[in-house]
C-alpha positions, -999 to +999 in steps of 0.1 A: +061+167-143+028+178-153+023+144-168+033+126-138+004+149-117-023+139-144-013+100-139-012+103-108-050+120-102-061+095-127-047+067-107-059+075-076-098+080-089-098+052-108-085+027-080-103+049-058-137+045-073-131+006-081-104-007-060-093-043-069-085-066-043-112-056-020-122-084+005-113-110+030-095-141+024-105-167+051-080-188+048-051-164+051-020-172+063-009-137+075-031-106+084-029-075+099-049-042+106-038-006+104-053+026+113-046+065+103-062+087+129-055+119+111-075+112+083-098+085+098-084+053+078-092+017+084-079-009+067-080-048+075-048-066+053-050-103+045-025-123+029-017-161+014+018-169+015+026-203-001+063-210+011+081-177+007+058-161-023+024-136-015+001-159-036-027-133-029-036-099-009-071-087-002-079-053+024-109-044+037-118-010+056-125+024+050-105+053+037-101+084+017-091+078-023-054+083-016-054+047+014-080+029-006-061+034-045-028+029-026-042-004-006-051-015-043-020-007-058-001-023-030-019-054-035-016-060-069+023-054-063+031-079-041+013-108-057+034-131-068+064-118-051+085-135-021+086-119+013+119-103+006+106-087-022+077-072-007+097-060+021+124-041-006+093-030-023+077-017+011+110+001+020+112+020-018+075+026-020+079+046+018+110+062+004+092+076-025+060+089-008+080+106+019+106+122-006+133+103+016+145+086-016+147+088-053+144+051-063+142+047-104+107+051-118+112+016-134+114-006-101+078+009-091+060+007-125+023+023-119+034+029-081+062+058-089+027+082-096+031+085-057+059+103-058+041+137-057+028+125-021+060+137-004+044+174-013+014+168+011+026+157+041-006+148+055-016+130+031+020+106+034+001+090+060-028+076+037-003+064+004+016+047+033-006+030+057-013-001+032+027-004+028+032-004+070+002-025+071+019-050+045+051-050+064+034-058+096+014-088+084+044-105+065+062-100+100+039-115+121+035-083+143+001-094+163+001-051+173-020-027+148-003+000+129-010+031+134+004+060+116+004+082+144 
């Protein structure tokens, strides 16, 4: 376990400290914003879907190193992938960073080093909002999400 704690603090800093897939996309096909109140994180999600598949993901916004390396993560993860997909990889990543399910280590690759999130239940809130925010924009949900 002590293994999975190291990856997991080394994860976080390093796509804390350079997250990839920072930016806009002005040509998006599906966007959406979400907001975490408790810790003060912003975060501004476009998409390009090409028929069913997430061709590419860029966020924007502000937020502690837990929101801004998961919003990375998240964004490498669903390239490539169709919308049915993202949302089974939405609803496994959630599970995991809640503790509300055990899902196998293999489906998430780099993602299952959030599993020791569950343990800091404030801190659920910033691993998840990227996930929500996802879900929202490959909905179409015009509202912002809000983890409160």
């Amino acid at each position: 376990m002590d293994e999975l704690r190291d990856l997991y603090q080394e994860m976080i800093l390093d796509h804390g400290k350079r997250p990839r897939n920072q930016g806009r996309i002005e040509a998006s096909t599906h966007e959406a914003d979400g907001h975490n109140p408790l810790c003060g994180d912003v975060l501004h999600l476009t998409l390009t879907v090409d028929g069913d598949t997430v061709t590419d993901a860029r966020f924007e916004g502000e937020g502690c190193a837990i929101s801004t390396a998961s919003a990375s993560m998240m964004t490498d993860a669903v390239k490539g992938k169709n919308l049915g997909e993202v949302k089974r990889l939405v609803d496994t990543f959630i599970g995991l960073a809640t503790g509300e399910s055990s899902p196998d280590p293999n489906e998430l690759g780099k993602l299952a080093v959030f599993s020791g999130v569950s343990e800091f239940p404030a801190r659920v809130k910033c691993a998840t909002l990227s996930w929500r925010t996802v879900e929202a924009a490959i909905s179409g949900s015009d509202e912002p999400i809000t983890t409160e």
